[in-house]
DRENZA-482296 format. One record per atom (N, C-alpha, C): residue in one letter; x negated, y, z. Coordinates in steps of 0.001 Angstrom, whole numbers, plus 500000, padded with zeros to 6 digits. Each point is the difference from the previous one (the first is absolute). Example, Ala and Ser with C-alpha at 12.3 -4.5 7.8 and 13.67 -1.06 7.14 Angstrom:
REM DRENZA-482296
a486810494310507800;a500890501190500000;a499100501200500000;s500350501050499280;s499180501190500060;s500770501090500730;
END
This chain:
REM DRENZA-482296
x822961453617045436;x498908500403499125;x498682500124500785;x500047500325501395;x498643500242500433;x499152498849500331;x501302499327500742;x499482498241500523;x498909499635498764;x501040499979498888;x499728499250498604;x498201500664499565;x500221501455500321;x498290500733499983;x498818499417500640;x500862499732501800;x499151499789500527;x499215498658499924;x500996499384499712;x499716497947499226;x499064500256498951;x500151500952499349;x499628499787498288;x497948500623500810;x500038500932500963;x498650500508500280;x499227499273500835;x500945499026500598;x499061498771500708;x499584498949499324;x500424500137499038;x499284499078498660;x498811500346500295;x499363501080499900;x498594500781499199;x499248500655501602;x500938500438500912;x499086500306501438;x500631499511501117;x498889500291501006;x500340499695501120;x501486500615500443;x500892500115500885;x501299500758500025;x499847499999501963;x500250501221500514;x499987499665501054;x501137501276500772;x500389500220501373;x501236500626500547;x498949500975500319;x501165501178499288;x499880501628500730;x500917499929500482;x500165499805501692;x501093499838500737;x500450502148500134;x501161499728499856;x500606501422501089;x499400500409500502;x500466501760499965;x499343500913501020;x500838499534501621;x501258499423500036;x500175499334501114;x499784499069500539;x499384498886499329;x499727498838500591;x498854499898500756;x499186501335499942;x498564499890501009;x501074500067501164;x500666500557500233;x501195499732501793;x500399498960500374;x500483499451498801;x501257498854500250;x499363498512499011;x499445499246500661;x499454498670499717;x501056498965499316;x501551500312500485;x500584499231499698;x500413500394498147;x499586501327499591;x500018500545498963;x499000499808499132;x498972499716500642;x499167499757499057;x499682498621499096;x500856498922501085;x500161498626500058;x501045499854498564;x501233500997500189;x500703499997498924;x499452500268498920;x499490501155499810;x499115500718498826;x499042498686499207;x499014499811500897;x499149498631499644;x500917498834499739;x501028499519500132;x501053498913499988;x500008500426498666;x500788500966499640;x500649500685498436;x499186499930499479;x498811500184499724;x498730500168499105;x499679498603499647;x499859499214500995;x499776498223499678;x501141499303499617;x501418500168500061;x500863499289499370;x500067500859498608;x499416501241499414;x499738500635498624;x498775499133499552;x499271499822500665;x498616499554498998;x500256498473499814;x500976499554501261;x499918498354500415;x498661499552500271;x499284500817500592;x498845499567500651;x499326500648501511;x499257499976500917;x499562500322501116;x499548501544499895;x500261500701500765;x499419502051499628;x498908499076500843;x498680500944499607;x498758499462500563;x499136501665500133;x500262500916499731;x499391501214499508;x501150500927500968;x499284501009500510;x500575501407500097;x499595501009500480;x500498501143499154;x499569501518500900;x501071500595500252;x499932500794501177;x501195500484500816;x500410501704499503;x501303500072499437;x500154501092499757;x499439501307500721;x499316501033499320;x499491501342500518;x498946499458500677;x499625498979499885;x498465499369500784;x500941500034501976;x500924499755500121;x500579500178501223;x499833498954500851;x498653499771500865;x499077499150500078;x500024500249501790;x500706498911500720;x500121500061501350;x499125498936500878;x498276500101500547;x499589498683500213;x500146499890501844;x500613498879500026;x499889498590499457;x501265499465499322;x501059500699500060;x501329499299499523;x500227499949499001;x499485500844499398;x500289500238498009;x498860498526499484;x499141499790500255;x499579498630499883;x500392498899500906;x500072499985501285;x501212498505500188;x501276500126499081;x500715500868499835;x500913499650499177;x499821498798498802;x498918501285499122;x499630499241498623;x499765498674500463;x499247500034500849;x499277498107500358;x501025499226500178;x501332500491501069;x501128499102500464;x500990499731498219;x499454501006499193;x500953499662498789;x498997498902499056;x498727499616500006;x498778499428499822;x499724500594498484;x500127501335500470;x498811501101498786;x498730499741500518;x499573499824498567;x498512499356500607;x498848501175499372;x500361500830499423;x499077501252499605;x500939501291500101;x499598501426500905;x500117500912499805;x499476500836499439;x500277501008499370;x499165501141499451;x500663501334500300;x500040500455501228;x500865501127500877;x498831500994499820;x498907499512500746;x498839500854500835;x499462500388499457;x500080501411499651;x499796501204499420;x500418501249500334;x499305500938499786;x500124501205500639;x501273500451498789;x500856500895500385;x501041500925499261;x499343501400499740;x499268500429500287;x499651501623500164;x498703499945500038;x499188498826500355;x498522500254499798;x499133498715498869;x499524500108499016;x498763499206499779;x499319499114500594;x499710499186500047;x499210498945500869;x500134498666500325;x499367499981500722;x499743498759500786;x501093499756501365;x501170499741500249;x501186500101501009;x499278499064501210;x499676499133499226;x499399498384501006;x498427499912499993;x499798501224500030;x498117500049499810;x499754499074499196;x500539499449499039;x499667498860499185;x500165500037498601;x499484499495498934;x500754499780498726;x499775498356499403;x500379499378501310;x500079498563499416;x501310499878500970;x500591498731499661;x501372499266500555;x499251499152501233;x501175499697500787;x499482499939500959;x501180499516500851;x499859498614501067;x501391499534500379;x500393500850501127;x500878500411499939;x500671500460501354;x499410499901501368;x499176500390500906;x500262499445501186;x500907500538501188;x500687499410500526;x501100500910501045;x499397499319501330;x500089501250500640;x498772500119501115;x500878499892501331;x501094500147499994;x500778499290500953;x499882498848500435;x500335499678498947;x500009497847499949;x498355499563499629;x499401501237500429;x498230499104499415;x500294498905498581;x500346500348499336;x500223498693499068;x499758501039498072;x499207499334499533;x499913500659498396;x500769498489499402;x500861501632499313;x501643499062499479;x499577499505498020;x500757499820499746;x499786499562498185;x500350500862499795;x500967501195500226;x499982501386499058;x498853500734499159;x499731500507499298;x498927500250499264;x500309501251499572;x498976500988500641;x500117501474499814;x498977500004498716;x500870501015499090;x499529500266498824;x499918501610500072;x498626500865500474;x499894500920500484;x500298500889498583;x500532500962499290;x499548501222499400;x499159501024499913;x499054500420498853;x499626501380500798;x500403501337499104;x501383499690498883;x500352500996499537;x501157500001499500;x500592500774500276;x501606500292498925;x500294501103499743;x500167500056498731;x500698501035499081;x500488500952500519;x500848499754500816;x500936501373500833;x499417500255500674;x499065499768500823;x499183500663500840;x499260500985499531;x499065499472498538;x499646501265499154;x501153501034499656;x500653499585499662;x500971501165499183;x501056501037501415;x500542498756500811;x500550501130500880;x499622500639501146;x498404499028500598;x500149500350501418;x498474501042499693;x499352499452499065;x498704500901499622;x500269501079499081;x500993500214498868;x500042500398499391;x499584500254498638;x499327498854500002;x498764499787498686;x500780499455498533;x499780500238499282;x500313500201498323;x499712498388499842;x500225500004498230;x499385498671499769;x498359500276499853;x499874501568498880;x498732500629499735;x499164499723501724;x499853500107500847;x499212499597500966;x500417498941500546;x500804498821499556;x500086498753500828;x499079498534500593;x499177500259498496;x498517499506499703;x499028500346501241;x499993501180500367;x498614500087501126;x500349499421500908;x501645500175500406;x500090498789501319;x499996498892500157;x500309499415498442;x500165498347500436;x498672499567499353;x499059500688499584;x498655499177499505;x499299499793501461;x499847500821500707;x499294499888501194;x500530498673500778;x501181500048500228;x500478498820500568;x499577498783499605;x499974499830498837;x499797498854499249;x498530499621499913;x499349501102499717;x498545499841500307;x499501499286501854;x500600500845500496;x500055499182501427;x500283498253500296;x501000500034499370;x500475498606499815;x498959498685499251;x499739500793498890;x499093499047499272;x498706500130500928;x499660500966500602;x498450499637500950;x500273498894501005;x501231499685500424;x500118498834501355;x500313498963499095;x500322499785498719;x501155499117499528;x500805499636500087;x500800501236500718;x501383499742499906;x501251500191499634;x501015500141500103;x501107499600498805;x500877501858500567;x499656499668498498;x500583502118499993;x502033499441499286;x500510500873500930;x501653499553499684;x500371501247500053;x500618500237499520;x500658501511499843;x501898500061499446;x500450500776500243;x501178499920500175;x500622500710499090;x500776499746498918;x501029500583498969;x501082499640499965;x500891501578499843;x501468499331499569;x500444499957498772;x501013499079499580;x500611500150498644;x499912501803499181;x500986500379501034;x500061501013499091;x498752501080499672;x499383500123500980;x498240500515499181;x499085499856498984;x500459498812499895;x499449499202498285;x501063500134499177;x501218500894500060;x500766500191498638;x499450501279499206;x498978500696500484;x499314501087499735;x501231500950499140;x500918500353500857;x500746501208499725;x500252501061500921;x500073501062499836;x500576501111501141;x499179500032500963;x500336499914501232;x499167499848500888;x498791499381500394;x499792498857499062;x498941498977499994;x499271500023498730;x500108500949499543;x499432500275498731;x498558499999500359;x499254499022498691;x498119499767500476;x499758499372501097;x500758499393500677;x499830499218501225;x499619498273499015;x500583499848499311;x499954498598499191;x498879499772499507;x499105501185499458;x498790500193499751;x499196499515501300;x500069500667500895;x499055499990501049;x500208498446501079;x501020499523499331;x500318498661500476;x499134498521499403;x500227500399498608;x499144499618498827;x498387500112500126;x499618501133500141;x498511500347500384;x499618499465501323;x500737499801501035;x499749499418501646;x499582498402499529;x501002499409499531;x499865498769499422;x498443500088499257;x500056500657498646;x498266499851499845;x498853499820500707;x499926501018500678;x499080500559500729;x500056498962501117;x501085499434500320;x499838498764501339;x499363498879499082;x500256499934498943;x499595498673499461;x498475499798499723;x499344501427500131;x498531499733498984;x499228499366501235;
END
């Protein structure tokens, strides 16, 4: 049933690997993980962000590259707001070992949901003052505001209650 989900949602989006909280260790795991995901879609994983943002540089991107993920979207803070990569545009990899800028393509963040809710403590009622500023920032350089949601925050129940709202309104407010 999930395969069959996950086929039926690559119709309509991009689909890409949330590898394991273990596979940031073990490469040969992550190879599997990404394997399983492309014999489900029957097509190439090209996309990924690394569970818990568990983001090791330089190896957590040679990996992706040796699996030929060609866009990440890891780099983001867990606990803070912002700018992780002083940046809010994408941007290829460079690994400074090998002097060499690789085809990986960092897709920086400068907000996620849980960061408001667990590490700041902030409501949905004040979720608005933090992410307008950001966004306002973004639109002064022109650059590409990405922000980070999970499924279950947009089911606006229980715990995530009014979060769907303020997900909804981020979207506006990025668009004008």
């Amino acid at each position: 049933y999930f395969q069959q989900l996950i086929r039926y949602l690559a119709d309509y989006a991009e689909i890409g690997i949330h590898p394991s909280y273990a596979s940031s260790q073990q490469p040969s795991l992550l190879a599997v993980e990404t394997a399983r995901l492309s014999k489900i879609l029957k097509l190439e994983v090209e996309h990924s962000r690394q569970h818990f943002l568990k983001l090791t540089l330089p190896e957590t991107y040679r990996n992706l590259i040796d699996l030929d993920i060609a866009d990440d979207y890891t780099m983001g803070y867990a606990s803070l707001v912002g700018f992780r990569a002083s940046i809010c545009t994408p941007f290829n990899f460079y690994d400074l070992d090998n002097e060499l800028e690789t085809k990986l393509k960092v897709h920086p963040f400068a907000i996620m949901e849980g960061t408001l809710k667990y590490y700041m403590n902030v409501g949905p009622e004040e979720a608005m003052q933090h992410i307008k500023p950001l966004i306002d920032q973004v639109k002064r350089v022109d650059g590409t505001f990405i922000s980070l949601w999970h499924n279950d925050s947009l089911n606006d129940q229980k715990l995530w209650k009014g979060w769907r709202r303020i997900y909804e309104e981020m979207i506006q407010y990025a668009s004008k």
